[in-house]
LORO-402942 format. One line per field, with one value per atom (N, C-alpha, C, O): atom name; residue in three letters; x, y, z. Coordinates in steps of 0.001 Angstrom, whole numbers, plus 524288, in hexadecimal, padded with zeros to 5 digits. Layout:
N
site = (CA,...)
code = (ala,...)
X = (X,...)
Y = (Y,...)
Z = (Z,...)
END
This chain:
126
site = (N,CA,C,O,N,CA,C,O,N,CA,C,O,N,CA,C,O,N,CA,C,O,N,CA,C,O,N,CA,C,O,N,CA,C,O,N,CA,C,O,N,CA,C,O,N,CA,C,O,N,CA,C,O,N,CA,C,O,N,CA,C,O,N,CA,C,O,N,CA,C,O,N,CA,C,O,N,CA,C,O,N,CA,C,O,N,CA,C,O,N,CA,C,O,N,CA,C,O,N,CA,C,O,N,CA,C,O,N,CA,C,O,N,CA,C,O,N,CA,C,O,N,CA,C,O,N,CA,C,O,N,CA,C,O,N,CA,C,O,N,CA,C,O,N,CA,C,O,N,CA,C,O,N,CA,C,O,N,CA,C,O,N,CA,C,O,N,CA,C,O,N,CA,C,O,N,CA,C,O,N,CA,C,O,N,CA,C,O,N,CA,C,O,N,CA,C,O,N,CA,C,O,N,CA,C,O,N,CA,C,O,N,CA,C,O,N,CA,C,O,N,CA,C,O,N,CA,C,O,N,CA,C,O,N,CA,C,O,N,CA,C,O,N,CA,C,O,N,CA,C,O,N,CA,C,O,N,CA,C,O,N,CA,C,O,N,CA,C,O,N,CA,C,O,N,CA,C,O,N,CA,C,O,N,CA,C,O,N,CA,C,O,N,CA,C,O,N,CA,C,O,N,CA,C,O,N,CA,C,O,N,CA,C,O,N,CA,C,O,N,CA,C,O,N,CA,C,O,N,CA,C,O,N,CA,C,O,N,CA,C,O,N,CA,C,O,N,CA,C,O,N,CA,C,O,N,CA,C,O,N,CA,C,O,N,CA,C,O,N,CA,C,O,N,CA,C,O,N,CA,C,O,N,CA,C,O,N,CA,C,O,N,CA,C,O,N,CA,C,O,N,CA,C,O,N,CA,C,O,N,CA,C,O,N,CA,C,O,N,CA,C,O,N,CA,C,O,N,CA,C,O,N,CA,C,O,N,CA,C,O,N,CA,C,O,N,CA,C,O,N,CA,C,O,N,CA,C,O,N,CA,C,O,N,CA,C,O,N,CA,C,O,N,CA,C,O,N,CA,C,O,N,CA,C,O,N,CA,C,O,N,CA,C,O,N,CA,C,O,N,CA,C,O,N,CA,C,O,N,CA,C,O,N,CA,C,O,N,CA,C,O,N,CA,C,O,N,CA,C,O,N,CA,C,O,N,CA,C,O,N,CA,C,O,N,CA,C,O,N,CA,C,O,N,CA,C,O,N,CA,C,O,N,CA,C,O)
code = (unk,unk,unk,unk,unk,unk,unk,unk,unk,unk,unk,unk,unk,unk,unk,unk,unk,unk,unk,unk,unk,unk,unk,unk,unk,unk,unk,unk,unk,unk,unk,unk,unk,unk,unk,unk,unk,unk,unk,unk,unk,unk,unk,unk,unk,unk,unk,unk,unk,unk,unk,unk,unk,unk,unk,unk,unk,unk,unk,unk,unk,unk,unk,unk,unk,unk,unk,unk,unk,unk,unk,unk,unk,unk,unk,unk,unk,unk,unk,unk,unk,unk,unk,unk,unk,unk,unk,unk,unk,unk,unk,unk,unk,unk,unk,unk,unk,unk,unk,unk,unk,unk,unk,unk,unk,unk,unk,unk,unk,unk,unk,unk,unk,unk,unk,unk,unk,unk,unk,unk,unk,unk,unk,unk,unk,unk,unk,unk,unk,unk,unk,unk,unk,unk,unk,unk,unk,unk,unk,unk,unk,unk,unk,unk,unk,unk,unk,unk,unk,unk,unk,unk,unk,unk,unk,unk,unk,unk,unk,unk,unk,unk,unk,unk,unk,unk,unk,unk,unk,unk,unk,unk,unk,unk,unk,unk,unk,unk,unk,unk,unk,unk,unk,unk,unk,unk,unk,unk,unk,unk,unk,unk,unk,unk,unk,unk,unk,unk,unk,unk,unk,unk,unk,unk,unk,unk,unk,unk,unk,unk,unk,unk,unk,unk,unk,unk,unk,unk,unk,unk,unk,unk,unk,unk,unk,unk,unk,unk,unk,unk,unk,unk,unk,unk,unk,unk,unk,unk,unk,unk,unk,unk,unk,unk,unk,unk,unk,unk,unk,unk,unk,unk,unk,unk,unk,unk,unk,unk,unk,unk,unk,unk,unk,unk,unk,unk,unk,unk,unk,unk,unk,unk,unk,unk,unk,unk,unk,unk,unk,unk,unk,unk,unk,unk,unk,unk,unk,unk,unk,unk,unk,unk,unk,unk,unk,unk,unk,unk,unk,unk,unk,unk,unk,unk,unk,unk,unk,unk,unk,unk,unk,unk,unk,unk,unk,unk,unk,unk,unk,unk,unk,unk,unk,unk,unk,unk,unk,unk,unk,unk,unk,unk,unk,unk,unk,unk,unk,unk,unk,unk,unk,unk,unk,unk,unk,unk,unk,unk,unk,unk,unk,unk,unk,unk,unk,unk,unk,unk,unk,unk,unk,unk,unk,unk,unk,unk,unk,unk,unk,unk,unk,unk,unk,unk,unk,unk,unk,unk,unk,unk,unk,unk,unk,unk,unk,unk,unk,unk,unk,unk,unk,unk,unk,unk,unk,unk,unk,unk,unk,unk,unk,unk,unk,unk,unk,unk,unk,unk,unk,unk,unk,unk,unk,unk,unk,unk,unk,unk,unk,unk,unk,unk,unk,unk,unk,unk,unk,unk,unk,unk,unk,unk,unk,unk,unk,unk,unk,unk,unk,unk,unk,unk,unk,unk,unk,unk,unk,unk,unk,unk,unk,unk,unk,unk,unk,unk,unk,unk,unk,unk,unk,unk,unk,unk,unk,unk,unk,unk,unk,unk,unk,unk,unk,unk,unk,unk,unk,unk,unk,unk,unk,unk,unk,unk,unk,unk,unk,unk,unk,unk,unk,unk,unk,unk,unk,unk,unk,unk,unk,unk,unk,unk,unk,unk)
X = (1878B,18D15,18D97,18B2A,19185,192AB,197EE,19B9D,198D6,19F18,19FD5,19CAC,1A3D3,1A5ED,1AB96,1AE46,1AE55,1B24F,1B470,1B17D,1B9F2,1BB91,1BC58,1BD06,1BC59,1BC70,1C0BA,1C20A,1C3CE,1C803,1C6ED,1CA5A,1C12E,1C0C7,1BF20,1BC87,1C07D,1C149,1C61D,1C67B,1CAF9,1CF20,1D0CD,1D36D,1CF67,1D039,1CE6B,1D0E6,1CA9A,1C7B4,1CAE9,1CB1B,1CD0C,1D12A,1D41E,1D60A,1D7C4,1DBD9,1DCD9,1E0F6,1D835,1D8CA,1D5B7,1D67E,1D3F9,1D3E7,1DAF3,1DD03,1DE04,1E23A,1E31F,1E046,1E4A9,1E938,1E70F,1E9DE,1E273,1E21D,1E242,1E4C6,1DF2C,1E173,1E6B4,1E7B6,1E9E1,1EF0C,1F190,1F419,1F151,1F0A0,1EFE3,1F376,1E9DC,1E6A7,1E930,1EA2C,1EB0F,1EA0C,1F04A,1F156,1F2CF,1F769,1F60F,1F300,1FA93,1F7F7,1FAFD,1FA20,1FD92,1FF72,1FF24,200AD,1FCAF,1FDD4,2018D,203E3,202B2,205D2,204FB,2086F,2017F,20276,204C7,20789,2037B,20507,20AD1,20D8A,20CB9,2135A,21566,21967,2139E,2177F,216FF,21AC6,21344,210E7,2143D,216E5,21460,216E1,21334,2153E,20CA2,20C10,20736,20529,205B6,1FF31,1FE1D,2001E,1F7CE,1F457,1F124,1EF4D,1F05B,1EC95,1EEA1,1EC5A,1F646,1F922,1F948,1F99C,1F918,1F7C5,1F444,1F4F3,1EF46,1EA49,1EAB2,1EA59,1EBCC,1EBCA,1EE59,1EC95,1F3A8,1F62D,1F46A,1F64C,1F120,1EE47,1EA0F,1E8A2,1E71B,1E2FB,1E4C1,1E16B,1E8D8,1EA9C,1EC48,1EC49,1ED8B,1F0C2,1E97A,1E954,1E66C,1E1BF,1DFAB,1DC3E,1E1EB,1DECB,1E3EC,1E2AD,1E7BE,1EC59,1EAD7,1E630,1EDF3,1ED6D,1ED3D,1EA04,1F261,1F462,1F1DA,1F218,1EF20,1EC48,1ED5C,1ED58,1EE39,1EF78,1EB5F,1E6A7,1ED55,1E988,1E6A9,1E273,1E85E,1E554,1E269,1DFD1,1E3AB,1DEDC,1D978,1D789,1D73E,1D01C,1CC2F,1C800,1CFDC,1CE10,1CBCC,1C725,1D05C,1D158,1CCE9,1CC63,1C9BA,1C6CD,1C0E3,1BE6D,1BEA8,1B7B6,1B706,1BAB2,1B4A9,1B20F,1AC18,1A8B7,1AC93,1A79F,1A3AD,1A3F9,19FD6,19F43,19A10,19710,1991B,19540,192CF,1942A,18F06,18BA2,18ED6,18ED7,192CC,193FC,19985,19BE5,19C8B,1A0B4,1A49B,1A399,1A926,1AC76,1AB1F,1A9E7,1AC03,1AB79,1B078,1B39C,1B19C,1B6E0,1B6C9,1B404,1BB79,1BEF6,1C104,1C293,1C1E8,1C3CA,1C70F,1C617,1CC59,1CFF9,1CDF5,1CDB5,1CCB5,1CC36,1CD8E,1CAC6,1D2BC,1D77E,1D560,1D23F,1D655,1D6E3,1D863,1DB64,1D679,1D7DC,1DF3F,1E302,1DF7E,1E2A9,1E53D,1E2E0,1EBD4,1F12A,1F0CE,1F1A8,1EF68,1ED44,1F199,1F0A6,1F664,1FCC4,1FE21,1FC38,2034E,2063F,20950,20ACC,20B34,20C1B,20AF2,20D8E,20494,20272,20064,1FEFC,1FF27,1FCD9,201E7,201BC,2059D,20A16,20D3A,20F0C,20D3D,20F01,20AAA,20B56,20740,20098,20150,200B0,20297,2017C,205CA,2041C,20A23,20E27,20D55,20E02,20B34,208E7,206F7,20751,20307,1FFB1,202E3,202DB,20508,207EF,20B22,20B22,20CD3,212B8,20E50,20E3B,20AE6,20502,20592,20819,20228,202B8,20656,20625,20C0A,20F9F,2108A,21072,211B0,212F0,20D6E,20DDC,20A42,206CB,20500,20327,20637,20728,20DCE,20ECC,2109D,214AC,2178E,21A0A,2176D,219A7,21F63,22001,224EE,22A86,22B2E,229CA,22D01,2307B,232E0,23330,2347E,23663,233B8,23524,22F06,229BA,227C7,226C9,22699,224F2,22830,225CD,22DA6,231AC,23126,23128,23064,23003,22A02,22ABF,22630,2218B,22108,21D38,224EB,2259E,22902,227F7,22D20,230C7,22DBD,22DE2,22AF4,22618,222B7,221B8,22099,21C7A,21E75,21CF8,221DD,224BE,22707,22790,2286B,22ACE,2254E,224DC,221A2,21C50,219F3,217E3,21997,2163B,219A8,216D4,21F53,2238D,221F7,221FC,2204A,21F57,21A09,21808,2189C,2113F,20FCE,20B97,212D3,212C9,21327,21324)
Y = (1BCD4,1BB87,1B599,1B256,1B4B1,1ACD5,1AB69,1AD4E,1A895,1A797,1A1C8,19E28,1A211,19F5D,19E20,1A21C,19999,19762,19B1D,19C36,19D5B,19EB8,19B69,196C7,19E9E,19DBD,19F53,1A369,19DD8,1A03E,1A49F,1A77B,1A59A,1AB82,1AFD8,1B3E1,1AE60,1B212,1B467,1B8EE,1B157,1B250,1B8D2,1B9BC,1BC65,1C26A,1C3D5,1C7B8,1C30B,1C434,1C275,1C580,1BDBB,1BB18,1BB25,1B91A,1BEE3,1C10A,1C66C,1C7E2,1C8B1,1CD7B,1CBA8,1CE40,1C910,1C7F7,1C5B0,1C933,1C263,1C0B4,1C614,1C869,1C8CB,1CE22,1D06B,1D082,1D216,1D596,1D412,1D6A2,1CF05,1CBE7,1CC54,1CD5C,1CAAE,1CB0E,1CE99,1CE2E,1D399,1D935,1D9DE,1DA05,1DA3D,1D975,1DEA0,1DFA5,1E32C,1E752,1EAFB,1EFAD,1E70E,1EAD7,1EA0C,1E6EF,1EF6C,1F0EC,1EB2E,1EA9E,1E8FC,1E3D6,1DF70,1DF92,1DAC4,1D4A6,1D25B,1D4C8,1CD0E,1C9BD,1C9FD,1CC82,1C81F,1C99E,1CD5A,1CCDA,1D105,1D7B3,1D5CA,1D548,1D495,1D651,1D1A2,1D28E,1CD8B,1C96B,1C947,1C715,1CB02,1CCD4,1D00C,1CF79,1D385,1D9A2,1DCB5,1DFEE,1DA61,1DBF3,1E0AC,1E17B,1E38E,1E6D6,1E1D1,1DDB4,1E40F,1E235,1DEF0,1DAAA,1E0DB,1DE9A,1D937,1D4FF,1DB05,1D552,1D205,1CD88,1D2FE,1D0B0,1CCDD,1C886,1CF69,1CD38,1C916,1C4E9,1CAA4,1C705,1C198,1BD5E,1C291,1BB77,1BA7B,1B653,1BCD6,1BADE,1B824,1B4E7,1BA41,1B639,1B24B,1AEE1,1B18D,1ADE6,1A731,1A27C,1AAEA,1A872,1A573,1A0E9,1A739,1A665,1A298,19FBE,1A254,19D18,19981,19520,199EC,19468,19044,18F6C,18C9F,186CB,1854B,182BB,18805,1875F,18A72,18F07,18647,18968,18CCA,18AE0,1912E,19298,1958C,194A5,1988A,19C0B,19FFF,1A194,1A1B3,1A392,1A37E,1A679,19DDE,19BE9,19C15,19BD2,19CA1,19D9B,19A84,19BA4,1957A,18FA0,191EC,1914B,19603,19666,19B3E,19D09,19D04,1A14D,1A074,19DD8,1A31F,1A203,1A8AA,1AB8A,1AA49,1AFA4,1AF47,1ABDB,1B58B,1B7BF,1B9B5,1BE7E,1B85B,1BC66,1BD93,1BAFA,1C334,1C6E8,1C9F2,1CE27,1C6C0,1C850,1C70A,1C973,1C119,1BDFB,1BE29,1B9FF,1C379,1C568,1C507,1C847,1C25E,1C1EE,1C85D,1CC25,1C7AA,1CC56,1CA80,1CDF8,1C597,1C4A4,1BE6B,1BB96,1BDD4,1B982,1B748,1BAD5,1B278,1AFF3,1ACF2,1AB1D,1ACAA,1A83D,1A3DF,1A4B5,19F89,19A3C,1951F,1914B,19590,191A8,18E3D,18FEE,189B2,1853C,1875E,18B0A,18582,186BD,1846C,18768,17F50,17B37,17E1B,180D8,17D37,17DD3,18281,182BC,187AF,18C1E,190E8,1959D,18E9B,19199,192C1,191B7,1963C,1979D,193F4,193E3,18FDD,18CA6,18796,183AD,18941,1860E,1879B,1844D,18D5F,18F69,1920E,190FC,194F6,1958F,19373,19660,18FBB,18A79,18B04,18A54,18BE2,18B29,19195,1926E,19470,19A3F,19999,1982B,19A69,19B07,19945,19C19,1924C,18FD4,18F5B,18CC9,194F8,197E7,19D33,19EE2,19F54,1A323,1A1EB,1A3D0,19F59,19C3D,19B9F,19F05,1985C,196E3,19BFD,19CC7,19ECA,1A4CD,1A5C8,1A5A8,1A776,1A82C,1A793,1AB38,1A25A,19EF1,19F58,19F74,19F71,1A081,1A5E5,1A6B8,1A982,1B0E7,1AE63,1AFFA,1ACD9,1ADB6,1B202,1B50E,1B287,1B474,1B283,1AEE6,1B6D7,1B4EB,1B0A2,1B146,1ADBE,1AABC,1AEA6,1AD85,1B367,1B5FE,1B9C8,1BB87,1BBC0,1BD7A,1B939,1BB27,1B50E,1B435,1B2B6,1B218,1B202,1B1EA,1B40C,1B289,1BA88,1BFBE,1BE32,1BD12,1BDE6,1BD3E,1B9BA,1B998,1B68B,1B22A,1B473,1B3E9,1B71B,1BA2A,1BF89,1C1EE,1C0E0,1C681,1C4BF,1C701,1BF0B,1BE3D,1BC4C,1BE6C,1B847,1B702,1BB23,1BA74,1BF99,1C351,1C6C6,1C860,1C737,1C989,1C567,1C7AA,1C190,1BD25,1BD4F,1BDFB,1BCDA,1BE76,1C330,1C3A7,1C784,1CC43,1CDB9,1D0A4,1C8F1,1CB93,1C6CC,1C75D,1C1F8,1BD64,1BD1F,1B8E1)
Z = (05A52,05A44,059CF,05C5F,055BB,056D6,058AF,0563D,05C58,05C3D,05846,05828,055D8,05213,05174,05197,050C7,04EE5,04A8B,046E8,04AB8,04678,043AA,044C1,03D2D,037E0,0360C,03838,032C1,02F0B,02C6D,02AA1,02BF6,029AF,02F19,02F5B,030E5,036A1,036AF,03845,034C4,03570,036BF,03AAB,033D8,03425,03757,038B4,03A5B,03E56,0442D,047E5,04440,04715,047C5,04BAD,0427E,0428C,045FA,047FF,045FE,047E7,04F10,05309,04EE2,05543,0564A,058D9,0557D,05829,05651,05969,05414,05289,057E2,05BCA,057E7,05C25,06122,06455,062B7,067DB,06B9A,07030,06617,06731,068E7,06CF7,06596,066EC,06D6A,070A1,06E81,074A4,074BF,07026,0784E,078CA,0767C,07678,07511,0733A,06DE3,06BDE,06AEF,06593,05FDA,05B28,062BE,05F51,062E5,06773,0602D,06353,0609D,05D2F,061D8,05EDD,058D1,0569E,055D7,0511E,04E3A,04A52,05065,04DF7,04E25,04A36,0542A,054B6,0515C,04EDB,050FE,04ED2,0499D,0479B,04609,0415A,03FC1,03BC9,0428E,0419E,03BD4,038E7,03B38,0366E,03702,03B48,03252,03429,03489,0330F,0388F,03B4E,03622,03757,0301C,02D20,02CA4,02CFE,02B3D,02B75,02E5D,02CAC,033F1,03758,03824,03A18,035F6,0354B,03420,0367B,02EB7,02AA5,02BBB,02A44,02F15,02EFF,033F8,0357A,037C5,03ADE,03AF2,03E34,03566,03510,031A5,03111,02F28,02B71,02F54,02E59,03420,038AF,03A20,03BB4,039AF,03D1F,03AD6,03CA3,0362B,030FB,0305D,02ED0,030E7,03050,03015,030F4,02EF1,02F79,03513,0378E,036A6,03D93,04123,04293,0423F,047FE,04C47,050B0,04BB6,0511F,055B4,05591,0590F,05CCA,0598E,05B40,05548,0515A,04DBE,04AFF,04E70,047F3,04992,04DF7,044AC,044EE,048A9,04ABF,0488D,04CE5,0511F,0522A,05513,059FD,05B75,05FE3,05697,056FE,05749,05415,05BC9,05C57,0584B,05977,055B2,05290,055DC,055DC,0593B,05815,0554A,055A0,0527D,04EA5,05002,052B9,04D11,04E11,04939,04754,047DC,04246,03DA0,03977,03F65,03B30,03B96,03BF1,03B95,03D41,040E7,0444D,04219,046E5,0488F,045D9,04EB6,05287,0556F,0568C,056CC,05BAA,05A1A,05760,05D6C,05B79,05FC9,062A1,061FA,0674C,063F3,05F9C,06782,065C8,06A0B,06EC6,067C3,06CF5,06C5F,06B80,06D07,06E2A,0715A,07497,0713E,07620,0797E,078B9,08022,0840C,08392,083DA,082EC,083DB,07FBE,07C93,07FE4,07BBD,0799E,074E3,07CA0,07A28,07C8A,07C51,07EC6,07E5C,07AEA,076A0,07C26,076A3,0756F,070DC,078FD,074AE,072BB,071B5,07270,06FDB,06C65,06932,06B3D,067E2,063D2,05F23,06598,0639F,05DC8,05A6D,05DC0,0585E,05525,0506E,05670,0538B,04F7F,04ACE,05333,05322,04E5A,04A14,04EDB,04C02,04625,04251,04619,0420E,03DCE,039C1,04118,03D18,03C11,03790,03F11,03C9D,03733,032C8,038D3,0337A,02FB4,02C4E,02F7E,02C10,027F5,023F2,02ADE,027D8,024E8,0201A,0290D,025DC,02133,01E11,01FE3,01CFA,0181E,01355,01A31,0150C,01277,00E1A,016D4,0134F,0138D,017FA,01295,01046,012C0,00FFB,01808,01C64,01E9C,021B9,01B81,01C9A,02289,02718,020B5,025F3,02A5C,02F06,02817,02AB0,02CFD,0313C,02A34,02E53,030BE,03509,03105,0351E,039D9,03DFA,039C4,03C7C,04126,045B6,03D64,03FA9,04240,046DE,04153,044FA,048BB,04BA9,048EF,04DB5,0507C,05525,04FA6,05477,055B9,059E3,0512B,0558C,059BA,05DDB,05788,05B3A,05FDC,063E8,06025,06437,067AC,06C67,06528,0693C,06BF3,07076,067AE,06B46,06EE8,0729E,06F28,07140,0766E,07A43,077BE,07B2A,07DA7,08270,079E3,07E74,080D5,08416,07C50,07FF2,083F2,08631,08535,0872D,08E82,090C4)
END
């Protein structure tokens, strides 16, 4: 086994650790509800989110990869101890959301809609 610094071609692999993290034992996490999209779609602007310009709690940076006969096996997010709140991470997070957006060519008005989903899930699971 080696532990290793994520890579930008990890991204899919990274994507599907935050999806399911988030998740943790109920059958949707934050992404799913504020997304409102399938899970492949999901994926997909999750790892897009994981490679941005704008750094957030999700980008590839914040990731150590296990791997096992070359292959990721697991994935640690490892943030700074220090400025590692929501709202410090929050503005960052969003950042890269809009990032995305804006480059799949994602309406103003979907993502509108994904900032008043997530805000109202982040409110009930908080």
């Amino acid at each position: 086994m080696t532990i290793r610094s994520a890579r930008p071609d990890d991204a899919a692999f990274i994507a599907v650790t935050i999806l399911r993290s988030m998740r943790g034992y109920r059958p949707h996490g934050w992404f799913d509800v504020a997304l409102g999209w399938p899970e492949a779609e999901c994926l997909d602007f999750i790892a897009r989110v994981a490679v941005a310009r704008a750094v957030s709690m999700w980008h590839v940076s914040q990731f150590w990869i296990a791997e096992v006969d070359g292959k990721p096996g697991a994935a640690l997010c490892a943030v700074p101890a220090a400025g590692t709140g929501p709202a410090a991470w929050r503005p960052a997070a969003w950042r890269a959301i809009e990032e995305v957006a804006s480059a799949t060519g994602l309406p103003a008005s979907e993502l509108d809609a994904i900032r008043r989903r997530g805000a109202y899930t982040r409110a009930c699971w908080v």
